[in-house]
N, CA, C and O atoms as a GROMACS GRO file, in nm:
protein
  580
    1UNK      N    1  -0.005   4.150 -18.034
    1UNK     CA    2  -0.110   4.104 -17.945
    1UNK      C    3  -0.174   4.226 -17.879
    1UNK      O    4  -0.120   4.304 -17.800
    2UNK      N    5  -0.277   4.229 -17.917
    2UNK     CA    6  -0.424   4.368 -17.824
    2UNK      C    7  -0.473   4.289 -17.744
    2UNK      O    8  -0.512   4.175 -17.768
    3UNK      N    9  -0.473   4.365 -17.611
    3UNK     CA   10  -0.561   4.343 -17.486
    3UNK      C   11  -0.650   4.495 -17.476
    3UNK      O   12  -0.626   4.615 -17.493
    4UNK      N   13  -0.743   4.426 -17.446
    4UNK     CA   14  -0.864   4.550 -17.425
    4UNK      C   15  -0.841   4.572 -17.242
    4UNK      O   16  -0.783   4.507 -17.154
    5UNK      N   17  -0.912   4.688 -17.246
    5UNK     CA   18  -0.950   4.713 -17.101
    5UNK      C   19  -0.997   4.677 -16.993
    5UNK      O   20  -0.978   4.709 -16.875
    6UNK      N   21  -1.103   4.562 -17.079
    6UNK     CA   22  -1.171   4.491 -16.957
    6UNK      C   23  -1.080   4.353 -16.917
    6UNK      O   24  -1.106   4.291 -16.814
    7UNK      N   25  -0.971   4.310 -17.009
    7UNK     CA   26  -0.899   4.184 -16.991
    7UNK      C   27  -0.780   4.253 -16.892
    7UNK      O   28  -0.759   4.207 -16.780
    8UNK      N   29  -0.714   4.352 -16.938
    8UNK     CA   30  -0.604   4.416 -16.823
    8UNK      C   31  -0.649   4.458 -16.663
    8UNK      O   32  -0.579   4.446 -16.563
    9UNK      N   33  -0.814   4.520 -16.673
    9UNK     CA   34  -0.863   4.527 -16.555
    9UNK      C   35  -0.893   4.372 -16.493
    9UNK      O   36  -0.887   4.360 -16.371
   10UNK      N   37  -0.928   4.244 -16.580
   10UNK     CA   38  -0.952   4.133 -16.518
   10UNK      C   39  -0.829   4.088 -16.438
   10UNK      O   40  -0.839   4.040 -16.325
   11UNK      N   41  -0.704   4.106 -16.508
   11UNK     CA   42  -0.573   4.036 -16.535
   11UNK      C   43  -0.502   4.152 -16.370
   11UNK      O   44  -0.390   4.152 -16.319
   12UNK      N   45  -0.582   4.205 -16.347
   12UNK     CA   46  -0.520   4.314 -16.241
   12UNK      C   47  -0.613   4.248 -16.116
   12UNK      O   48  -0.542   4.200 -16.028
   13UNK      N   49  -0.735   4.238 -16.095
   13UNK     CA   50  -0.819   4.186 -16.000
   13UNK      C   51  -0.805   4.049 -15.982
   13UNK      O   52  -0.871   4.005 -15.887
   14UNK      N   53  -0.754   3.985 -16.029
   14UNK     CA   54  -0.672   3.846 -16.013
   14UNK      C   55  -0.561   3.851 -15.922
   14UNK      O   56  -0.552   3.787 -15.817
   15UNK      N   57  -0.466   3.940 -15.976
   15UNK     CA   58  -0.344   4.004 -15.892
   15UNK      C   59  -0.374   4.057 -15.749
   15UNK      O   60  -0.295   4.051 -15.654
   16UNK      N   61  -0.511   4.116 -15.747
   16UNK     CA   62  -0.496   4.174 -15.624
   16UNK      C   63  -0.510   4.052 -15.507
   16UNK      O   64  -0.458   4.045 -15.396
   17UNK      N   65  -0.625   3.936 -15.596
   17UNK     CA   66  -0.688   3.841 -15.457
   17UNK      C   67  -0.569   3.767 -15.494
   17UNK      O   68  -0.512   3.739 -15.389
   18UNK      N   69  -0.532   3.742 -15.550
   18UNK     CA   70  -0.407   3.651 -15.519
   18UNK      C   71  -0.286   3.675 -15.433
   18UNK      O   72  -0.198   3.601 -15.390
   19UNK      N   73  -0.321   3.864 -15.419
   19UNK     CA   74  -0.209   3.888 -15.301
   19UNK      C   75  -0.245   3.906 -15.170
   19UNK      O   76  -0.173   3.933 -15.074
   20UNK      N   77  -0.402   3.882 -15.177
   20UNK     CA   78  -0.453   3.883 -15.078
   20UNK      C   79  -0.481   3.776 -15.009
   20UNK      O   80  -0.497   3.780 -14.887
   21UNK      N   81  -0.490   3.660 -15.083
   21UNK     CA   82  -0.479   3.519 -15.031
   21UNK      C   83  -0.352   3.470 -14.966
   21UNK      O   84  -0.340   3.404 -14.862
   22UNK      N   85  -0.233   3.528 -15.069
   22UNK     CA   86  -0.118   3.516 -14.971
   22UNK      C   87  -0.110   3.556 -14.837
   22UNK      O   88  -0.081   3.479 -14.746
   23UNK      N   89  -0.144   3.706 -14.821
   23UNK     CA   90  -0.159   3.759 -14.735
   23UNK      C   91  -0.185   3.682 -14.620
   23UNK      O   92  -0.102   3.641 -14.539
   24UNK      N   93  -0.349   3.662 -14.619
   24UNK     CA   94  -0.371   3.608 -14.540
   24UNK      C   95  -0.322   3.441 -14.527
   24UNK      O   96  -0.366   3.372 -14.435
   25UNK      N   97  -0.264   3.406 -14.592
   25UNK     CA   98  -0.217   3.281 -14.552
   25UNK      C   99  -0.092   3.301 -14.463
   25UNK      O  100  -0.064   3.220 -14.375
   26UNK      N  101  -0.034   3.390 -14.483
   26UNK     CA  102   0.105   3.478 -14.408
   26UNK      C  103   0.043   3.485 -14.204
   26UNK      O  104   0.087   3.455 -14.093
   27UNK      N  105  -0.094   3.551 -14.270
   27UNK     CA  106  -0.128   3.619 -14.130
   27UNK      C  107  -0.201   3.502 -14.051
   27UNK      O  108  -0.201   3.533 -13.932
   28UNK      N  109  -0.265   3.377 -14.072
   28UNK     CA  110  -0.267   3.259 -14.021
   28UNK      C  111  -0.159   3.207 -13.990
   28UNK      O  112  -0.162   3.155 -13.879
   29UNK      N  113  -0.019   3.197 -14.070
   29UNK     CA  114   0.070   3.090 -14.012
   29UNK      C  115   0.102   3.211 -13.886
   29UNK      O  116   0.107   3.182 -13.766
   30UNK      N  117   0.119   3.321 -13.930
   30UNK     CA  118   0.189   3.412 -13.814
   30UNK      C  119   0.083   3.399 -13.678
   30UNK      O  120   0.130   3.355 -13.573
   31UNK      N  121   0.010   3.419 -13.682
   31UNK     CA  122  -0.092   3.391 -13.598
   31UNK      C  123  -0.076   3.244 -13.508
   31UNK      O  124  -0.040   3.227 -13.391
   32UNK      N  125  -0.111   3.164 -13.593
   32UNK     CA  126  -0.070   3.002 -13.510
   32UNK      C  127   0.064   3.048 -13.442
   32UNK      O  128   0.076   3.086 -13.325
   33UNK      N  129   0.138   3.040 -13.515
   33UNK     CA  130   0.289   3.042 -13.363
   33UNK      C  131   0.311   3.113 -13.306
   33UNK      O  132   0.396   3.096 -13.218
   34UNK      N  133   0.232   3.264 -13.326
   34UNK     CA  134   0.219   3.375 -13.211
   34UNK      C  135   0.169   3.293 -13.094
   34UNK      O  136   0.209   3.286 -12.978
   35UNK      N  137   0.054   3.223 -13.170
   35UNK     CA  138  -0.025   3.186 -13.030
   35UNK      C  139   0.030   3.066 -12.966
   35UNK      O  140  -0.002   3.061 -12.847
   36UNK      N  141   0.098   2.972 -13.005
   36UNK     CA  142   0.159   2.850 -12.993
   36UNK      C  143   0.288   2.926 -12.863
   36UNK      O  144   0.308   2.892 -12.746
   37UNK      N  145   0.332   2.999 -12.918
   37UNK     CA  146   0.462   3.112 -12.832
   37UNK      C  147   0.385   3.134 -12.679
   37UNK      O  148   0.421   3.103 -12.565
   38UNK      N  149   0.257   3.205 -12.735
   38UNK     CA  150   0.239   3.223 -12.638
   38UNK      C  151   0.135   3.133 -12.515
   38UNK      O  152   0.100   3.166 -12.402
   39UNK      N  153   0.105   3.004 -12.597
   39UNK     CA  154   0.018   2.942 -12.497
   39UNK      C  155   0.166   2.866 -12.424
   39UNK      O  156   0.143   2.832 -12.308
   40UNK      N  157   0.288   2.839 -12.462
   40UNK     CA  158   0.406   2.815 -12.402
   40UNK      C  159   0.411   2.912 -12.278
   40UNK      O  160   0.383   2.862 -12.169
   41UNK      N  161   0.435   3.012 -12.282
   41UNK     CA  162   0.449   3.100 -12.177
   41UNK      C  163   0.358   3.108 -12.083
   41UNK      O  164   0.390   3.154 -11.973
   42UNK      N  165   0.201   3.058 -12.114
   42UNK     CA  166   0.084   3.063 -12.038
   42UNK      C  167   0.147   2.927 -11.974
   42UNK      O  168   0.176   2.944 -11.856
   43UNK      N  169   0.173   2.804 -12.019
   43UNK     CA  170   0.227   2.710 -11.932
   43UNK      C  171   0.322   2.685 -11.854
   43UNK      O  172   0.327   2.592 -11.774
   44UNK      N  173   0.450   2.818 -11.886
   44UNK     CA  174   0.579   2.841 -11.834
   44UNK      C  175   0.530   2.890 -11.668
   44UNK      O  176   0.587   2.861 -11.563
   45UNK      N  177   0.403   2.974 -11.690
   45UNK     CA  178   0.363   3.059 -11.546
   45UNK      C  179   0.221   2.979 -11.482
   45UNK      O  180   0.170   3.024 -11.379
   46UNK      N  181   0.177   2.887 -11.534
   46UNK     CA  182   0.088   2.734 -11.509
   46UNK      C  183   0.213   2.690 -11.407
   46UNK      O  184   0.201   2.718 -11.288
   47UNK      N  185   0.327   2.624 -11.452
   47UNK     CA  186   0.399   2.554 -11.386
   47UNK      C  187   0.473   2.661 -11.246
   47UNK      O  188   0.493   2.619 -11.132
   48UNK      N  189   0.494   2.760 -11.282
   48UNK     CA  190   0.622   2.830 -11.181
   48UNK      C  191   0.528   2.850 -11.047
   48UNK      O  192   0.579   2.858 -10.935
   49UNK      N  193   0.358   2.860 -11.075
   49UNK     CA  194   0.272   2.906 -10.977
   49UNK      C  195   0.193   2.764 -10.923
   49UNK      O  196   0.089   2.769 -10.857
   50UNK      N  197   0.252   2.653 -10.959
   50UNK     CA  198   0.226   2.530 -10.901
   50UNK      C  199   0.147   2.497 -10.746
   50UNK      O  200   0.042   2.438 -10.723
   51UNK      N  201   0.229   2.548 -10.672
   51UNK     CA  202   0.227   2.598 -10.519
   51UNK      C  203   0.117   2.652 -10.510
   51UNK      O  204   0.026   2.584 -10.462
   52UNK      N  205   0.088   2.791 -10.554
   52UNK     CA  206  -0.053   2.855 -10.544
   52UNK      C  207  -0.140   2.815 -10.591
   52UNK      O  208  -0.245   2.819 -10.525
   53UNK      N  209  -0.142   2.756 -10.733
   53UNK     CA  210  -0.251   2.726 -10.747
   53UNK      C  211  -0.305   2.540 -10.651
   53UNK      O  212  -0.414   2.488 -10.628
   54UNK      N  213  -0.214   2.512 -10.633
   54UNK     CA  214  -0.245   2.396 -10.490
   54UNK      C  215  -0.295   2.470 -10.363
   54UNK      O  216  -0.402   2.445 -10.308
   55UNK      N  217  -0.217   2.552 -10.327
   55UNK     CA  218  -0.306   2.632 -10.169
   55UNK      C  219  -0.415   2.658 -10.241
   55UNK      O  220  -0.512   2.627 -10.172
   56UNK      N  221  -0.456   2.710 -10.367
   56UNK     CA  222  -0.598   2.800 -10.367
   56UNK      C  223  -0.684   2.666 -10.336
   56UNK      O  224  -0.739   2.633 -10.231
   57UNK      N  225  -0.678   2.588 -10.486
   57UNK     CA  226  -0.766   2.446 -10.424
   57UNK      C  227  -0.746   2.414 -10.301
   57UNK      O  228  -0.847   2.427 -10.232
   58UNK      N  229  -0.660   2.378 -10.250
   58UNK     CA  230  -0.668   2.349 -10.121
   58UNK      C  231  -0.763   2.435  -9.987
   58UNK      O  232  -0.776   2.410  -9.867
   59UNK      N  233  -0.809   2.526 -10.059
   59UNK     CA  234  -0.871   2.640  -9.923
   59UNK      C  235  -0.984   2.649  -9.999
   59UNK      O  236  -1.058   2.724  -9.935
   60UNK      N  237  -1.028   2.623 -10.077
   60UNK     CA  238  -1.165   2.600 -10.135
   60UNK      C  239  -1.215   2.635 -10.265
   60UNK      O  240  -1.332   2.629 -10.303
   61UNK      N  241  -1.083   2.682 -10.348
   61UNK     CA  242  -1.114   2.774 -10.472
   61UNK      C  243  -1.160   2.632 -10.585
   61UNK      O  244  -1.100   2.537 -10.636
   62UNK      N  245  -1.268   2.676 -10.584
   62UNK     CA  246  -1.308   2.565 -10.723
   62UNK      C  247  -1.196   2.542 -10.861
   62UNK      O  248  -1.096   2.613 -10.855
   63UNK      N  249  -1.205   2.466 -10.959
   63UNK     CA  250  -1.157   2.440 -11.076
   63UNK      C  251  -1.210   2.524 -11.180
   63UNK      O  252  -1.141   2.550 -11.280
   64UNK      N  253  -1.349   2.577 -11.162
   64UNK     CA  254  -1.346   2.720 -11.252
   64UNK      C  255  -1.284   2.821 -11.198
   64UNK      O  256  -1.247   2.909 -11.276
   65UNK      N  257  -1.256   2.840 -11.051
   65UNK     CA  258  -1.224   2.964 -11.052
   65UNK      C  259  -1.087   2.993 -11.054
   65UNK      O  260  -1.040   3.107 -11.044
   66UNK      N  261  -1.010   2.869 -11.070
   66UNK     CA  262  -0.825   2.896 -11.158
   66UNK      C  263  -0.880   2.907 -11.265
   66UNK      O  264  -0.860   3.016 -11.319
   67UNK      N  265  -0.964   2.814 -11.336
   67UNK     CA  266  -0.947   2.841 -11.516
   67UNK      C  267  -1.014   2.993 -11.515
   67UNK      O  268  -0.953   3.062 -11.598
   68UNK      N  269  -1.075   3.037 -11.477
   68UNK     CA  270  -1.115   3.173 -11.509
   68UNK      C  271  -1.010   3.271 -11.462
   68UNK      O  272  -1.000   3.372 -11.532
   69UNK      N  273  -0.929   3.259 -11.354
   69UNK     CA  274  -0.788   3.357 -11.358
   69UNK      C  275  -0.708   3.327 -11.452
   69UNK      O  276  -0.627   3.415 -11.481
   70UNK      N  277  -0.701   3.224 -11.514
   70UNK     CA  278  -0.581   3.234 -11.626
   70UNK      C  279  -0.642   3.279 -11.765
   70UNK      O  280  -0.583   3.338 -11.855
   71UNK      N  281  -0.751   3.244 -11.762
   71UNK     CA  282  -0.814   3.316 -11.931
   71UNK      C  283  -0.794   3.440 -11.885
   71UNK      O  284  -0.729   3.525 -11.947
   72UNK      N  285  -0.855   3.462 -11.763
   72UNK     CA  286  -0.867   3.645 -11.793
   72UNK      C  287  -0.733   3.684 -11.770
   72UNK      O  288  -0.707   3.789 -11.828
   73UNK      N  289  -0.648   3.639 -11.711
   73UNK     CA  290  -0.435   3.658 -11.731
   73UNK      C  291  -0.438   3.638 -11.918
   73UNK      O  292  -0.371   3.710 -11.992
   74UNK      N  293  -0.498   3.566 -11.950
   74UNK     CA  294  -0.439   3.520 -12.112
   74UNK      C  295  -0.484   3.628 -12.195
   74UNK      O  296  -0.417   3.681 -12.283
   75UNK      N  297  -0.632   3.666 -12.152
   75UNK     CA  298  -0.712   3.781 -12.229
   75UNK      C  299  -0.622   3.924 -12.198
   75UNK      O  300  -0.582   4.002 -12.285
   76UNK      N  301  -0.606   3.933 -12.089
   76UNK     CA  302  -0.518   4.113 -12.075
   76UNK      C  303  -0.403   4.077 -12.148
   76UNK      O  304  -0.364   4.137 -12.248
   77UNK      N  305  -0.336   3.950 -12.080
   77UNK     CA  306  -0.200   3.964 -12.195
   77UNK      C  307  -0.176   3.983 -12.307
   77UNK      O  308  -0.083   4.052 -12.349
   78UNK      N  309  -0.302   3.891 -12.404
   78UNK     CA  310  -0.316   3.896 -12.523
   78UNK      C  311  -0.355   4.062 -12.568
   78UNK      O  312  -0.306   4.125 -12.662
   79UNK      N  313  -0.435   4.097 -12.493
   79UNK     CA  314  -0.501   4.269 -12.522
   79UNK      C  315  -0.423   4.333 -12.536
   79UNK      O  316  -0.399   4.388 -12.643
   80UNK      N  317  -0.326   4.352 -12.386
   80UNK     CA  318  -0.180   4.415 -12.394
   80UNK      C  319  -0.131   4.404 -12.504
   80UNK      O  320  -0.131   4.499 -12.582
   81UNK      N  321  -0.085   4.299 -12.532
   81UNK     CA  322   0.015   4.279 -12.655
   81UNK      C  323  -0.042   4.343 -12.799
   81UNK      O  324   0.034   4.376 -12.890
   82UNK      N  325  -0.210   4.359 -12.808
   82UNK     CA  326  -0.211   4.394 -12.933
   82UNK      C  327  -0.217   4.521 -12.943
   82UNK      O  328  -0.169   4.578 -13.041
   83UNK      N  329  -0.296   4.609 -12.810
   83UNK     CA  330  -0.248   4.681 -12.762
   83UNK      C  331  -0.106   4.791 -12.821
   83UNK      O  332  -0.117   4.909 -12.856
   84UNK      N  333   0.014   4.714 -12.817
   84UNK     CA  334   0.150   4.734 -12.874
   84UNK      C  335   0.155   4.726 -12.994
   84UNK      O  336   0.216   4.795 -13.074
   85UNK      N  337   0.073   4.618 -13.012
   85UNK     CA  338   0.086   4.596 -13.175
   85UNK      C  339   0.012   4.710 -13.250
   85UNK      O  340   0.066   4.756 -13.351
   86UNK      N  341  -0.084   4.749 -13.216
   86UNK     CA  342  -0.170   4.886 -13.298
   86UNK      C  343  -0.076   4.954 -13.269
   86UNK      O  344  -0.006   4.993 -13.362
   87UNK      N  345  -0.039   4.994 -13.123
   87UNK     CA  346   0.050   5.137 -13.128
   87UNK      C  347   0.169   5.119 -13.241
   87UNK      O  348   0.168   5.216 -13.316
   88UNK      N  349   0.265   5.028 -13.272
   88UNK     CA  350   0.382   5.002 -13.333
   88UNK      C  351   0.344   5.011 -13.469
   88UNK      O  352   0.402   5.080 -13.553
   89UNK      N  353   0.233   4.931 -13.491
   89UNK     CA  354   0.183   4.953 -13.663
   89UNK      C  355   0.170   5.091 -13.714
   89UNK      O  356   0.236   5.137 -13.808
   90UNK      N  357   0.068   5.162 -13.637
   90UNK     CA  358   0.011   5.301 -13.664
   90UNK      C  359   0.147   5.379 -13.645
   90UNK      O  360   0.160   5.458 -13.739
   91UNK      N  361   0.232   5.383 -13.574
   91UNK     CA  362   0.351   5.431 -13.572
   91UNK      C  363   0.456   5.433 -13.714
   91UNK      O  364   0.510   5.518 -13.785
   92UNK      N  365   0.447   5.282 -13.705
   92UNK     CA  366   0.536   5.245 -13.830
   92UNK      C  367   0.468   5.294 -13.950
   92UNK      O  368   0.534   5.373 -14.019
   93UNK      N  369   0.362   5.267 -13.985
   93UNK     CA  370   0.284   5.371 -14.076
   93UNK      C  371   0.319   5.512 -14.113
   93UNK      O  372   0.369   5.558 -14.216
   94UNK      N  373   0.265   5.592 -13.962
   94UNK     CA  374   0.307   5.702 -13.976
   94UNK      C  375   0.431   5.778 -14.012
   94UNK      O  376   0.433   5.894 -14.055
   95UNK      N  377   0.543   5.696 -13.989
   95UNK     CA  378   0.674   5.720 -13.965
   95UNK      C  379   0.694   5.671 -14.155
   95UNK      O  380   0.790   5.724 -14.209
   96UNK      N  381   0.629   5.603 -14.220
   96UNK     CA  382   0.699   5.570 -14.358
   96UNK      C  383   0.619   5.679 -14.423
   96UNK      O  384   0.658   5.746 -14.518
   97UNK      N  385   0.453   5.698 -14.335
   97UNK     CA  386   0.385   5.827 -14.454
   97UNK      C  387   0.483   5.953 -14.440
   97UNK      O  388   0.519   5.997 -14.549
   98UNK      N  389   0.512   5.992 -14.377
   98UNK     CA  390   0.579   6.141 -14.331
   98UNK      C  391   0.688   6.120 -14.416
   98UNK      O  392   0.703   6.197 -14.511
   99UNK      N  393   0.802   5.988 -14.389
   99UNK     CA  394   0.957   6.003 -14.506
   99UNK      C  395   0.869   6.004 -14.659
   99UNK      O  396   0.860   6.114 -14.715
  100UNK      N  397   0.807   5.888 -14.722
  100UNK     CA  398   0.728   5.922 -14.845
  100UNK      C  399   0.637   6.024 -14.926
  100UNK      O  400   0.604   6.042 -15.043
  101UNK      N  401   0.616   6.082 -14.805
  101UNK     CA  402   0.508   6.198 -14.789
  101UNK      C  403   0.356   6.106 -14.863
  101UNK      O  404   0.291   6.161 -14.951
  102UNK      N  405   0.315   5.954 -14.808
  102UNK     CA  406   0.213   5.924 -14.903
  102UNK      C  407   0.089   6.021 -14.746
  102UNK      O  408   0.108   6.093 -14.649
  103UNK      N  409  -0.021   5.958 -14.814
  103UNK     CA  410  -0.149   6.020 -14.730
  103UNK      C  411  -0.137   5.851 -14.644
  103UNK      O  412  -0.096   5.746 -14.693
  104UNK      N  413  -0.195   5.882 -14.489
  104UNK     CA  414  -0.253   5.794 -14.471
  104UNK      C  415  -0.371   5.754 -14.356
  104UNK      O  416  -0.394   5.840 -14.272
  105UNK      N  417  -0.442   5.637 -14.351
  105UNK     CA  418  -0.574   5.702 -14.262
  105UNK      C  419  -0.545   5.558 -14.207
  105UNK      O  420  -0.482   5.481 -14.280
  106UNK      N  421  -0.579   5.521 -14.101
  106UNK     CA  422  -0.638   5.466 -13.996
  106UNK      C  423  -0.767   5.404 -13.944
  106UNK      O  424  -0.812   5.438 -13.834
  107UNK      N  425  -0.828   5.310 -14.023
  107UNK     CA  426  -0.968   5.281 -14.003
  107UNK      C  427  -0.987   5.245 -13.856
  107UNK      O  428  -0.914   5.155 -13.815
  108UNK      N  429  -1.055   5.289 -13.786
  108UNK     CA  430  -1.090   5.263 -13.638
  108UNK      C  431  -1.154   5.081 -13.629
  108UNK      O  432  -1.171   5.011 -13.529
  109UNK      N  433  -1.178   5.047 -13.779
  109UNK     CA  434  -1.268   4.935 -13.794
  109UNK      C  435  -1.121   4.835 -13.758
  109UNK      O  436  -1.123   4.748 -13.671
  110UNK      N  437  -1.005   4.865 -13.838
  110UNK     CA  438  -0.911   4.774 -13.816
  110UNK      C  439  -0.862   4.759 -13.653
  110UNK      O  440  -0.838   4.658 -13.587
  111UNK      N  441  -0.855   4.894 -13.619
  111UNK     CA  442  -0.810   4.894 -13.477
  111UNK      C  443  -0.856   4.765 -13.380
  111UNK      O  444  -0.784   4.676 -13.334
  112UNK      N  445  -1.028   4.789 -13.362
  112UNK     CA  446  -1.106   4.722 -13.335
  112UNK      C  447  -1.105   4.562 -13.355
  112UNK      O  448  -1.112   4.480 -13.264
  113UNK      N  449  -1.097   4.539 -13.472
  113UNK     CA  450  -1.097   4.441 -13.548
  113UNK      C  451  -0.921   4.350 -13.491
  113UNK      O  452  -0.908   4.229 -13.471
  114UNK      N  453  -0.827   4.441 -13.481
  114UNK     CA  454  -0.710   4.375 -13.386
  114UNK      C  455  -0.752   4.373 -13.272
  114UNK      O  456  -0.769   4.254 -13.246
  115UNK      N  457  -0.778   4.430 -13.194
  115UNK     CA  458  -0.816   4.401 -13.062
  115UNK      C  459  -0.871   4.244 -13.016
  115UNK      O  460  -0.834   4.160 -12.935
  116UNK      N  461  -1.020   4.259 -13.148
  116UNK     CA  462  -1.080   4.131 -13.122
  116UNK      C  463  -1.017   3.990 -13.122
  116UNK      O  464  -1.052   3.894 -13.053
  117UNK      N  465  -0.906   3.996 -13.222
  117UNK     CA  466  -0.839   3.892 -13.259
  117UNK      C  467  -0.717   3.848 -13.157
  117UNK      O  468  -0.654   3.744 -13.139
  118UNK      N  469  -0.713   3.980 -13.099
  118UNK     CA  470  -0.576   3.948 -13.004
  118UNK      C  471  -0.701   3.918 -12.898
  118UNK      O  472  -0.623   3.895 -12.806
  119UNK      N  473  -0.761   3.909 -12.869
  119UNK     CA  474  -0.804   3.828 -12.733
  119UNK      C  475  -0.859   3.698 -12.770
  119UNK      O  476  -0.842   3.605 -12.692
  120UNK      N  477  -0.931   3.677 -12.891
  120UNK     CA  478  -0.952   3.544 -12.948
  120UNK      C  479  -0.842   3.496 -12.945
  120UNK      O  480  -0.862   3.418 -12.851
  121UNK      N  481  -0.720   3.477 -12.978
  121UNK     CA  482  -0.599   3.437 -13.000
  121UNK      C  483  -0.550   3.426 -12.833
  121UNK      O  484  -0.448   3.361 -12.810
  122UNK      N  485  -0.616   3.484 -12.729
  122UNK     CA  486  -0.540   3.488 -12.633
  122UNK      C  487  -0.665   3.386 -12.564
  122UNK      O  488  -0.622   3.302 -12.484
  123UNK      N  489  -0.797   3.387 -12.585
  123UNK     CA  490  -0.869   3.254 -12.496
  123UNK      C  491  -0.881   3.108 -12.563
  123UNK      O  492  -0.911   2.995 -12.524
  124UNK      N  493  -0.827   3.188 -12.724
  124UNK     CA  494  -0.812   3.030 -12.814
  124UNK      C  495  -0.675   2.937 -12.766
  124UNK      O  496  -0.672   2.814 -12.773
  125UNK      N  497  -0.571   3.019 -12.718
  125UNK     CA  498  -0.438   2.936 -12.689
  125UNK      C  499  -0.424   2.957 -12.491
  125UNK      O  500  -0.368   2.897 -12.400
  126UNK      N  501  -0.500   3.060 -12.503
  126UNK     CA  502  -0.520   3.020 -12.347
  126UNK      C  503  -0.588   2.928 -12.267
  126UNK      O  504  -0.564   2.893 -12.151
  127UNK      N  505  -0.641   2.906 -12.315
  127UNK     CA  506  -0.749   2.788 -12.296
  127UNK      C  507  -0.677   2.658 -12.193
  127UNK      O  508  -0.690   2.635 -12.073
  128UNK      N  509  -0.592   2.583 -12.308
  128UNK     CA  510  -0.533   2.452 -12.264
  128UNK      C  511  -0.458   2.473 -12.129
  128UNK      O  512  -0.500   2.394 -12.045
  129UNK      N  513  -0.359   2.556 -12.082
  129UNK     CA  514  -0.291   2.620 -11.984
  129UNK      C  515  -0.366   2.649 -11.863
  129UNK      O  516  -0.329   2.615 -11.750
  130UNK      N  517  -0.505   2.732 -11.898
  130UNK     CA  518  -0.611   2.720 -11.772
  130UNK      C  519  -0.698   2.627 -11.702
  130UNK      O  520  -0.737   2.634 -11.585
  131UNK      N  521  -0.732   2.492 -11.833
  131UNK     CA  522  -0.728   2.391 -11.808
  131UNK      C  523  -0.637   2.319 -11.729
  131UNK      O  524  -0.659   2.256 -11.626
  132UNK      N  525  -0.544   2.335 -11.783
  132UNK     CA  526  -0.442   2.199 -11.716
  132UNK      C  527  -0.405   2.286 -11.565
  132UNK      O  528  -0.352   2.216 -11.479
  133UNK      N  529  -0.426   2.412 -11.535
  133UNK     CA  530  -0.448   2.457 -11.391
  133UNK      C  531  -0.552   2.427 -11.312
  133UNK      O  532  -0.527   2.374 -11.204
  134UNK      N  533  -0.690   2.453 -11.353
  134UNK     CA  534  -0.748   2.382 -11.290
  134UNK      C  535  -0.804   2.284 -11.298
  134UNK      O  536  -0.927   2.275 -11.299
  135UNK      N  537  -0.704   2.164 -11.306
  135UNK     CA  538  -0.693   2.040 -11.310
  135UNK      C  539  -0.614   1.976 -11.233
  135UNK      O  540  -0.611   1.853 -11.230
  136UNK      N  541  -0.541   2.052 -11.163
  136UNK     CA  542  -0.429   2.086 -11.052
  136UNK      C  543  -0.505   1.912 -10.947
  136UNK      O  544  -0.624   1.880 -10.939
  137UNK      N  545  -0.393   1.844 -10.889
  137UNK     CA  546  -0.447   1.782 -10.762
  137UNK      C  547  -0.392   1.896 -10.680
  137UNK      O  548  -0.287   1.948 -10.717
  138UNK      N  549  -0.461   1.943 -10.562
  138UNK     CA  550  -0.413   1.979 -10.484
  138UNK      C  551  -0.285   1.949 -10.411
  138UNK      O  552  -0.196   2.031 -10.390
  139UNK      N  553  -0.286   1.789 -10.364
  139UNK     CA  554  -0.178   1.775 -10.274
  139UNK      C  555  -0.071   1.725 -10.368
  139UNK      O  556   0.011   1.669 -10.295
  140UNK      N  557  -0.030   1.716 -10.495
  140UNK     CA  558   0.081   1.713 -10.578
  140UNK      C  559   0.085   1.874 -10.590
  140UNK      O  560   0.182   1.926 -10.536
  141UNK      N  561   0.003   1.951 -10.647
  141UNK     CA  562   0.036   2.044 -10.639
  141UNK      C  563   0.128   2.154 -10.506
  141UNK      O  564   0.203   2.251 -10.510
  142UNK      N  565   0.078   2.083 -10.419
  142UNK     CA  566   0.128   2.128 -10.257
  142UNK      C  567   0.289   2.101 -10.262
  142UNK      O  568   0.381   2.177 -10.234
  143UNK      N  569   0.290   1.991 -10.300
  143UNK     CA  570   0.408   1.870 -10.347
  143UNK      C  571   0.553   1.904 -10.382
  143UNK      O  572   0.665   1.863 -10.354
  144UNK      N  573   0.476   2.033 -10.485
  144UNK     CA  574   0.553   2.026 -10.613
  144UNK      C  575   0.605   2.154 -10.590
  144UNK      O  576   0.539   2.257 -10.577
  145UNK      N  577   0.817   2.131 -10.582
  145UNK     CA  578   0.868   2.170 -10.582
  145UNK      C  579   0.929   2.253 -10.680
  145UNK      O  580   1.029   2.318 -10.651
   0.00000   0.00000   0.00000
């Protein structure tokens, strides 16, 4: 059996999107329960700050202006975190190019491109948590032990 060049180059560009579809099917599920993790924790500190966020309503702070402290709590957190995540990647990178001795570069586009996603990911799952704060009754909130 002969395969020509252009069928082994086809039979290779198949291979690549097919590992690239995995890929990203990898980096969606990872993604959903990153964010699922962490809109938990946005509700863990929704609930523990119960109290405050009842005095704030209570002294005049509108219902946007909790939901807008917790997105922008969800947005730094999320930033932070990716934040770590570039530093740890580019690290881990660096640390396998140097034992392998391969070359390696750093697109500033990806950098960027995480950033964006870690704060989408942080007002997409932050969202519900800032909601359900300022949604607060005040005097249950006052209440609530």
């Amino acid at each position: 059996m002969m395969r020509s060049a252009e069928e082994i180059a086809q039979a290779n560009a198949q291979q690549v999107q097919l590992m690239r579809n995995l890929l990203l099917g990898i980096a969606i599920v990872s993604l959903f329960v990153g964010g699922t993790g962490f809109m938990n924790i946005m509700l863990v500190s929704v609930t523990e700050r119960t109290r405050e966020i009842g005095i704030r309503i209570a002294i005049g702070a509108r219902g946007r202006h909790v939901l807008l402290q917790f997105l922008f709590e969800a947005i730094v957190r999320s930033v932070f975190g990716g934040l770590i995540g570039v530093l740890l990647g580019v690290g881990v990178a660096t640390g396998f190019a140097r034992i392998a001795k391969w070359p390696i570069v750093v697109s500033p586009t990806a950098i960027i491109v995480a950033f964006i996603v870690a704060a989408t990911v942080g007002i997409f799952f932050g969202f519900y948590p800032a909601r359900k704060a300022s949604r607060l009754d005040p005097i249950d909130a006052l209440r609530y032990e």
